[in-house]
C-alpha positions in Angstrom: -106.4 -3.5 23.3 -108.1 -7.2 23.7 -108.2 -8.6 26.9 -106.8 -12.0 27.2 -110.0 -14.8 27.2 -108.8 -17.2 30.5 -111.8 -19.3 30.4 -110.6 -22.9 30.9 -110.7 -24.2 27.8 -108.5 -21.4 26.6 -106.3 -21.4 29.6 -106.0 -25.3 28.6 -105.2 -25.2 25.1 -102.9 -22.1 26.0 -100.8 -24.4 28.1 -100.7 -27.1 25.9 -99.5 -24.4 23.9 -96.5 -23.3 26.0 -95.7 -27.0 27.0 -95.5 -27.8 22.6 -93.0 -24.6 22.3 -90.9 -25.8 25.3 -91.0 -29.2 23.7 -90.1 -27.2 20.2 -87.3 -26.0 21.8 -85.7 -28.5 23.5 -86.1 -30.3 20.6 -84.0 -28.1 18.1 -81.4 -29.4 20.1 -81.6 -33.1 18.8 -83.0 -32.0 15.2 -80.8 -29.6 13.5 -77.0 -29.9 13.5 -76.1 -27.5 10.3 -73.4 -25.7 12.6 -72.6 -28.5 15.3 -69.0 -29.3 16.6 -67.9 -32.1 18.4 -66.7 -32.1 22.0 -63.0 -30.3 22.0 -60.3 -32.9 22.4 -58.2 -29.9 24.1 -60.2 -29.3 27.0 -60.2 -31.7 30.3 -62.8 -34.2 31.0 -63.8 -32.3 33.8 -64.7 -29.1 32.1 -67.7 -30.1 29.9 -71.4 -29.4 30.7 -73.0 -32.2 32.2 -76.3 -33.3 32.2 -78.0 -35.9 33.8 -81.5 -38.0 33.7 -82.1 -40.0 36.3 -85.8 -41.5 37.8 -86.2 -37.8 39.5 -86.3 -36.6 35.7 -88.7 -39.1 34.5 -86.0 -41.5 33.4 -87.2 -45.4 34.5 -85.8 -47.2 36.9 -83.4 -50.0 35.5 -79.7 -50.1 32.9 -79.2 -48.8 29.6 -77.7 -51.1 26.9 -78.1 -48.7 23.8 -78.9 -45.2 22.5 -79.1 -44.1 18.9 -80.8 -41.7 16.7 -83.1 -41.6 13.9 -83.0 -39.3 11.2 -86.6 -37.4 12.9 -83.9 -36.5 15.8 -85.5 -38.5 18.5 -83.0 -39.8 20.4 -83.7 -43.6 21.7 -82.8 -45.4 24.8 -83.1 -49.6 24.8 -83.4 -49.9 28.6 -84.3 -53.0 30.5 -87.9 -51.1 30.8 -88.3 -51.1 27.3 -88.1 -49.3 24.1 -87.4 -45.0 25.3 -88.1 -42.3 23.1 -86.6 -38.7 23.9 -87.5 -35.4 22.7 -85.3 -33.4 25.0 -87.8 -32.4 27.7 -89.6 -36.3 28.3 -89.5 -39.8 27.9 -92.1 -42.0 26.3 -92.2 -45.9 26.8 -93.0 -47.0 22.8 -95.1 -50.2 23.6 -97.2 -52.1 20.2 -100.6 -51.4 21.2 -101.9 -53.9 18.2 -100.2 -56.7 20.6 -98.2 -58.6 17.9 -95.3 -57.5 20.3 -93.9 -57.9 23.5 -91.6 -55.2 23.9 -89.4 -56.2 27.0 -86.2 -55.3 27.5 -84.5 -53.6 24.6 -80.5 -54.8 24.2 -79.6 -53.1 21.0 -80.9 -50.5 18.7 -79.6 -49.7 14.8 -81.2 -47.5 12.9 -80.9 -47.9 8.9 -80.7 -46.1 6.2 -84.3 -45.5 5.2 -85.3 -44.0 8.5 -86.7 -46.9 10.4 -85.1 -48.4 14.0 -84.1 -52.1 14.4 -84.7 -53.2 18.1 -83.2 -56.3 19.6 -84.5 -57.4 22.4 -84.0 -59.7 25.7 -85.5 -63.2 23.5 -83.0 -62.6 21.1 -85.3 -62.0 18.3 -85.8 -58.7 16.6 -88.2 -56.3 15.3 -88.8 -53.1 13.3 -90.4 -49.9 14.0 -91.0 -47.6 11.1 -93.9 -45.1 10.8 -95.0 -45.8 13.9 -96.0 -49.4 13.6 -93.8 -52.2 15.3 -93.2 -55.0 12.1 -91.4 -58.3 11.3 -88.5 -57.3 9.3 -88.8 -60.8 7.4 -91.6 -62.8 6.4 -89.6 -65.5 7.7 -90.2 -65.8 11.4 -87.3 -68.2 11.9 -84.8 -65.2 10.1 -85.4 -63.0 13.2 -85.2 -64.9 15.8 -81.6 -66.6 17.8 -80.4 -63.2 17.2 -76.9 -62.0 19.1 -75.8 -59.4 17.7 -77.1 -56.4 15.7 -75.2 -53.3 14.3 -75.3 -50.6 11.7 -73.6 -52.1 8.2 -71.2 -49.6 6.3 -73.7 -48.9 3.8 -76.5 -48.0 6.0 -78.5 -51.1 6.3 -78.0 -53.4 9.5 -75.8 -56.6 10.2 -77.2 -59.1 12.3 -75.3 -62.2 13.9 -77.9 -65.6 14.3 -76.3 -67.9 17.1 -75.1 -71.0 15.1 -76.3 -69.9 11.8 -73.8 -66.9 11.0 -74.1 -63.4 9.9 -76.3 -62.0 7.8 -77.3 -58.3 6.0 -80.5 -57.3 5.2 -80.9 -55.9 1.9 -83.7 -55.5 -0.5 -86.3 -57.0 2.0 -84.4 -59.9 3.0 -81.3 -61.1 4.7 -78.2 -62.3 2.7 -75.5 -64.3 4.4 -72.0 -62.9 4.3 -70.5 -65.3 6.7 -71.4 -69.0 7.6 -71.4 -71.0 10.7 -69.3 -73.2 9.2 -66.2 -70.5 9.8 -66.9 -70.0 13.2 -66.5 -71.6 16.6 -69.6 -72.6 18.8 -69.1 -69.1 20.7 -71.4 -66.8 21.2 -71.0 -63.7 18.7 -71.4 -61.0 21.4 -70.0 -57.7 18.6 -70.5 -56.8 15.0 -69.2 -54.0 13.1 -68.3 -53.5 9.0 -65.6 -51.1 7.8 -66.0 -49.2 5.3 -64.1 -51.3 3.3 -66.6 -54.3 3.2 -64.7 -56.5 5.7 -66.8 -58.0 8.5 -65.7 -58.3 12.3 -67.4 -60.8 15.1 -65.8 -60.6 18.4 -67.2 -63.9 20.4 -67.6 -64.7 23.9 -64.8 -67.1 24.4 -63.0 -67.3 21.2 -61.7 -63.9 20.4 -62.4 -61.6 16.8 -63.2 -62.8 13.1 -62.7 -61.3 10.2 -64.6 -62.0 6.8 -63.3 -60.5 3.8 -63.9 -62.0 0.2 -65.7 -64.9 2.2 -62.8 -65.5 3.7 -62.7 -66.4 7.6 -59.5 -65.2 9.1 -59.2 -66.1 13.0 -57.7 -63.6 15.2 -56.5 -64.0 18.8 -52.8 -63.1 18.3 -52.3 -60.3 20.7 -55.7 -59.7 21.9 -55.4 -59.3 25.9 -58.7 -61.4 25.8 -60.6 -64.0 24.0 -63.9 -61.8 25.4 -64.5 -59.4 23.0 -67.4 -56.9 24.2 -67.1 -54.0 21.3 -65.9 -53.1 18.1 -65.2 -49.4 16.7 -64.6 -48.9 13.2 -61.6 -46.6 13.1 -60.7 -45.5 9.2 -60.9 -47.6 6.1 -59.7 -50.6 7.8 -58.8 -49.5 11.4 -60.4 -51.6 14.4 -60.7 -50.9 18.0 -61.5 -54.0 19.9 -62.3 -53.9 23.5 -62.2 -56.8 25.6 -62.4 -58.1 29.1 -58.6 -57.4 29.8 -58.5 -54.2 28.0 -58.3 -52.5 24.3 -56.1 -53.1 21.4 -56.0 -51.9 17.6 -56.2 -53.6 14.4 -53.8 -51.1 12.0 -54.9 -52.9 8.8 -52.3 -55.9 9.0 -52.2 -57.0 12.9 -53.7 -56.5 16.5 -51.3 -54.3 18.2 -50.9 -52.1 21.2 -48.8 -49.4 19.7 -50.5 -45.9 20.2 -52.6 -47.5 23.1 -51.7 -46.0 26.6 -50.9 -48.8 29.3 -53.4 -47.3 31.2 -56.5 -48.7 28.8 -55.5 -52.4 29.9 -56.9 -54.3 32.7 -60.1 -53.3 32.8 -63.4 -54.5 31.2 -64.0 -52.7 28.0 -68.0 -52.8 27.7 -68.7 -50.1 25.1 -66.6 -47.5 22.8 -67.4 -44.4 20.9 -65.7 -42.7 18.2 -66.9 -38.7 18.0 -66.5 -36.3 15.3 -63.2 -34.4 16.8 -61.2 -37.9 16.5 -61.7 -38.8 20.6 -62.1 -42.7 21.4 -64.5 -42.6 24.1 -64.5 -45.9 26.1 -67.8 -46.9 28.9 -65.5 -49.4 31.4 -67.0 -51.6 34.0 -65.2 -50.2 36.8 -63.4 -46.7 35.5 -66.2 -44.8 34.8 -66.2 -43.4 31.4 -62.1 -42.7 29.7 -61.2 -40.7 26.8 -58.1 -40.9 24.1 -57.0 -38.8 22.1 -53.8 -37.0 21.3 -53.4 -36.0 24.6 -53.1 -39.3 26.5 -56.1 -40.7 28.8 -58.3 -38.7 30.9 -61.2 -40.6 33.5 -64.1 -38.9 34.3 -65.1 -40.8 37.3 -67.8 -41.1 39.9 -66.2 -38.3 42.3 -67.3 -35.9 39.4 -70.7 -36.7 39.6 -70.8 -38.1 36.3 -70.9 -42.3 35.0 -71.7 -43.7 38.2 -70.7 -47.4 38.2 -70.5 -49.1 34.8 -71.0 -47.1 31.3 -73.1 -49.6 29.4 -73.7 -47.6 26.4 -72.6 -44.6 24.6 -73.5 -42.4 21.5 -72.7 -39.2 19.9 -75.9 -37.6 18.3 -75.6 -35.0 15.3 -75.0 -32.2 17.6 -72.1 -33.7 18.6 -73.0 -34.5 22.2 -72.0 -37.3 24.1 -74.7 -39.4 25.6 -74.2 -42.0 28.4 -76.0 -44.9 29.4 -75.2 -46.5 32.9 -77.2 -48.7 35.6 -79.7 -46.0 36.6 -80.4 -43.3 33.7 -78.3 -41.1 30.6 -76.1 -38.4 30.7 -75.2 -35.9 28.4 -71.2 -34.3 28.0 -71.3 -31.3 25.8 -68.9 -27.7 25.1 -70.1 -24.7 25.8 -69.1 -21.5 25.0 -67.2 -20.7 28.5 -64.3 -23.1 29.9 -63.9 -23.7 33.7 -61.1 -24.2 35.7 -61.4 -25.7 39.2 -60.4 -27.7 41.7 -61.2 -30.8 39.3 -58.2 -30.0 36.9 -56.1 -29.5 40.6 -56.2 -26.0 40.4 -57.3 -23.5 43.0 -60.2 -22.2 42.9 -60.1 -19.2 45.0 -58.2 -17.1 41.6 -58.4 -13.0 41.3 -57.3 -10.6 38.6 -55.0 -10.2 37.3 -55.4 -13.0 34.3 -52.8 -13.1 31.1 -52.4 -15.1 28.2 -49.0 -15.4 26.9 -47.1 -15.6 23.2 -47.3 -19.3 23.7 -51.1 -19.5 24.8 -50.0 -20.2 28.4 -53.2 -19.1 30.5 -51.5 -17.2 34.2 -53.6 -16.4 37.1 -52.6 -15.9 40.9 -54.8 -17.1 43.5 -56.0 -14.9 46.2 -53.8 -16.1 49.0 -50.5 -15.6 47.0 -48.9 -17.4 44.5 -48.8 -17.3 40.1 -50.4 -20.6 37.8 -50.3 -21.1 34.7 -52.5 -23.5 32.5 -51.6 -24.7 29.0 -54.5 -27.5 27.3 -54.7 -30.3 30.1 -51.8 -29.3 31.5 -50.9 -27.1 34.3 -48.2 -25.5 36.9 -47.3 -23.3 39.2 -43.9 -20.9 40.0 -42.1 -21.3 42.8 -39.1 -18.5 41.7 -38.4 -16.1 44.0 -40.7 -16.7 46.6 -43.5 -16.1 43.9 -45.0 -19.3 46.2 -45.1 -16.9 49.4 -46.2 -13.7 47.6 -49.6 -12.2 46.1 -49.3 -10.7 42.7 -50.9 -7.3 41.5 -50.5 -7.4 37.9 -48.7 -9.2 35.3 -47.9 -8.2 31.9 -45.5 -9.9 29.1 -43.8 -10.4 25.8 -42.2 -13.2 23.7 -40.6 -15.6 26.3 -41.0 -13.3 29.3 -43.6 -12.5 31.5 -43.5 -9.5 34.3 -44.9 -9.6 37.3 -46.0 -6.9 39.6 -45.8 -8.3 43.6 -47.5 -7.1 46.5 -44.4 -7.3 48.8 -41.3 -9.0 46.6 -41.0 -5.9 44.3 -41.0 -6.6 40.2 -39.9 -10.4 39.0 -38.8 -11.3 34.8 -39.7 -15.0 34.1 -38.2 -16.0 31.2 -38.9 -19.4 29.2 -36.3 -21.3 28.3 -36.1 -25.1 27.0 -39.4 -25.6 29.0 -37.8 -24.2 32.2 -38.5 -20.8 34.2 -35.5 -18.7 35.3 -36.7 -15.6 37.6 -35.1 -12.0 38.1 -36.6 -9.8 40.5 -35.9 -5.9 40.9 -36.2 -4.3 44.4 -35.8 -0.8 45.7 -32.2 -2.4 46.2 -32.1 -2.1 42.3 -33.8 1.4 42.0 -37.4 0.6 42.1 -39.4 3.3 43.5 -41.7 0.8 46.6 -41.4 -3.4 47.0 -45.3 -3.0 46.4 -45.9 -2.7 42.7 -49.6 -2.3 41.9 -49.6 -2.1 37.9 -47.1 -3.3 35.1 -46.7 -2.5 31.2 -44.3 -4.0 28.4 -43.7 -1.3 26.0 -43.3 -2.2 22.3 -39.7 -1.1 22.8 -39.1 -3.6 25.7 -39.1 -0.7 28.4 -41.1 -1.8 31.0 -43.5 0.6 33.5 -44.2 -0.2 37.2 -47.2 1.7 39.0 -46.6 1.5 42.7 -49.2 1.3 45.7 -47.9 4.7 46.9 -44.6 5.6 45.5 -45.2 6.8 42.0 -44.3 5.3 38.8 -41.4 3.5 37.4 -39.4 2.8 34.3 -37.0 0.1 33.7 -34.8 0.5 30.4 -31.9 -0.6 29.5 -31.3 -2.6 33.1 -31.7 1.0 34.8 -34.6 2.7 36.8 -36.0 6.2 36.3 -39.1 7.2 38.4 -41.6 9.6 38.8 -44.2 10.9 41.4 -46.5 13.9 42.2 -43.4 15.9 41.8 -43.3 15.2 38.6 -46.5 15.8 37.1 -48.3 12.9 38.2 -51.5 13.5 40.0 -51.4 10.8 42.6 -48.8 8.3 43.9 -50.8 5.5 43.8 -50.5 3.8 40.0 -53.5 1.6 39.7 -53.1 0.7 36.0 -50.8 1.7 33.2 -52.0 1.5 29.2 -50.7 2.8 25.6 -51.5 5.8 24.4 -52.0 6.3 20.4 -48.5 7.3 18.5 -49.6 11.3 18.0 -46.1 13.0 17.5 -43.6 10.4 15.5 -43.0 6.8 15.1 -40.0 7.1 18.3 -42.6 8.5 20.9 -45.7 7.6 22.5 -47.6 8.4 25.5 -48.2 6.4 28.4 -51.7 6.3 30.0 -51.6 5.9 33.4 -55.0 5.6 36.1 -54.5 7.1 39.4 -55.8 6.2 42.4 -58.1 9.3 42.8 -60.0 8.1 39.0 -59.8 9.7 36.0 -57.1 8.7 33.2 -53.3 11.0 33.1 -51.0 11.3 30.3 
């Protein structure tokens, strides 16, 4: 066998070596997304992975007004530092060493179609970086310049708003007017979008949204909570979510309208919205952290969770389907993963033990350690109170369609039953035949017969409202029923055999 050469030159290139796989790595995670899945609308806010890059990680200091993706999969960051490039493991300031440009602070960032990035920066002008080499979009210096907006158009190439000049599309080397400054106000055009059917949208500073369709100008300001529109998110054909400084509201093809729009997402300063792959609105607020609607209703993710401190200034979903974050000091990253937590942050305890069952109707129950029986369903969750289930610790539970047993360390064996999205409760006790109060392991048989292992009383079987039980005496070799399970059908289709685990191991039939 060779021995491994360590002189330094080969120890070098060996860990530049290691350092280009880790970099390889992390970057399959921005490059490929053949099998990627969006972030699951059914889970809480609170239960996806979250990573953060702040100043410790390399991230500089200073906001974030954009992020976006090229089709390389490098993700990139317009920060008040400058133009960011990601690969997953670092961050690279991109500065134009020829000198033709300053590249300050980056405000906006749209790549297009053929692969190249639009920046926008703090002047207002804009430039182009394709193949490496920072360019003048236009051989018209006066085109990129005054420039107050910039976004993605439908068809891939980008929209660009000039103050007091209109808005523009750059196609075939140059930029072609779709709207003039004769159609709109002496405001400011602070967002630009395009649905997919052609129409234009401006929201302005201090005159509200326009629409330009046909070269048409249409005016909007009817229900809009504010004339300050901040963001625009293309929802459908013709759909429109506009976000102002009072709040959000929806254009449904014919009007602005609040319908479908919780109460909760006015009042607020909308700065930046999001639209990902699994149909969640994701909306960066100036004082609410980051919210989400869907289906569901609203859910915050706020700064007790450790996650969008202060305002969310940009955000971007990358072909992976990840969420990314910009705020005043870095980027964060929400993302699934293949497990689901539930804590304190959903108000649940966090202190649960086995026994854990899922019902008929996907109802997820667990008992906490000092007493008690949960149950969680999506975003929702509750806990049951029957019986003194509150002020008891459960052993085991088992159940069927509608009904759930439950085995209880001092209150004996309780039914719930579901009905009309209420819980009645009957419990047996010894009262009612039970062998011992303390039942340590229940079954549901097929044939609705239910089977109660006891801490130290033997086994028992309830059928037909009546209790038969069994012990040592019996046949069974212990008292102490730790767990009961179905045997296979090895006689006839009427019998089967019960397989019950002792307290002294092994498995009895």
């Amino acid at each position: 066998m060779k021995s491994l050469n360590t002189s330094p030159d080969r120890a070098a290139h060996a860990s530049d070596a290691l350092r280009l796989i880790a970099c390889l790595a992390a970057l399959t995670g921005l490059f490929f997304a053949g099998t990627a899945y969006g972030i699951d609308p059914n889970r809480a806010i609170s239960q996806y992975v979250r990573d953060r890059w702040g100043t410790e990680r390399g991230f500089p200091k200073g906001p974030v007004y954009a992020i976006t993706q090229t089709q390389d999969g490098y993700l990139w960051i317009g920060t008040e530092a400058g133009l960011l490039r990601f690969d997953g493991l670092n961050f690279r300031l991109i500065k134009d060493d020829s000198g033709a440009f300053t590249i300050g602070s980056v405000l906006g960032l749209a790549p297009d179609k053929d692969g190249s990035l639009w920046i926008r920066l703090q002047d207002l002008s804009i430039v182009r970086y394709r193949n490496g080499v920072f360019e003048n979009p236009s051989s018209n210096p006066d085109s990129v310049i005054n420039i107050s907006a910039m976004s993605s158009a439908s068809d891939g190439e980008v929209l660009v708003s000039k103050m007091e000049d209109g808005a523009f599309a750059f196609r075939s080397g140059g930029f072609q007017r779709l709207a003039s400054a004769a159609d709109l106000p002496r405001s400011p055009v602070t967002s630009l979008t395009q649905t997919p059917n052609g129409d234009v949208w401006m929201g302005t500073r201090d005159a509200g949204l326009f629409r330009f369709s046909s070269s048409k100008a249409l005016s909007l300001r009817q229900g809009l909570p504010d004339l300050k529109v901040n963001c625009l998110l293309v929802d459908g054909n013709q759909g429109l979510w506009v976000g102002t400084d009072n709040g959000i509201v929806r254009w449904n093809g014919d009007q602005l309208t609040t319908a479908g729009v919780p109460g909760s997402l006015n009042r607020f300063q909308a700065l930046v919205m999001a639209r990902d792959r699994d149909a969640n609105i994701w909306v960066g607020t100036d004082s609410r952290g980051l919210l989400r609607l869907n289906s569901s209703g609203v859910a915050a993710l706020h700064e007790s969770d450790g996650v969008s401190r202060g305002a969310v200034t940009a955000l971007f979903e990358d072909r992976e389907g990840n969420l990314w974050i910009g705020g005043a000091d870095g980027i964060e990253r929400l993302r699934d993963s293949a497990f689901v937590t539930y804590s304190s942050a959903e108000g649940l305890p966090t202190d649960g033990s086995n026994p854990v069952f899922i019902d008929s109707e996907n109802r997820m129950w667990f008992p906490p350690v000092a007493g008690g029986l949960w149950w969680v369903k999506d975003e929702r969750h509750g806990r049951v109170t029957n019986d003194g289930l509150d002020r008891d610790i459960v052993y085991s539970i088992a159940g069927g369609r509608g009904e759930l047993w439950v085995g209880r360390q001092r209150g004996g064996l309780t039914q719930l039953r579901f009905q009309g999205g209420s819980i009645t409760a009957k419990t047996y006790t010894q009262a009612d035949g039970l062998a011992q109060n303390s039942v340590y392991s229940v079954y549901l048989a097929r044939d609705g017969t239910v089977w109660a292992g006891t801490l130290s009383a033997g086994l028992s079987m309830l059928r037909d409202g009546r209790f038969k039980n069994f012990t040592i005496a019996d046949g069974l070799p212990s008292n102490t029923v730790a767990s009961i399970g179905r045997h296979h059908v090895v006689r006839d289709a009427q019998r089967f055999e019960l397989t019950v685990k002792g307290s002294l191991g092994g498995l009895y039939a």
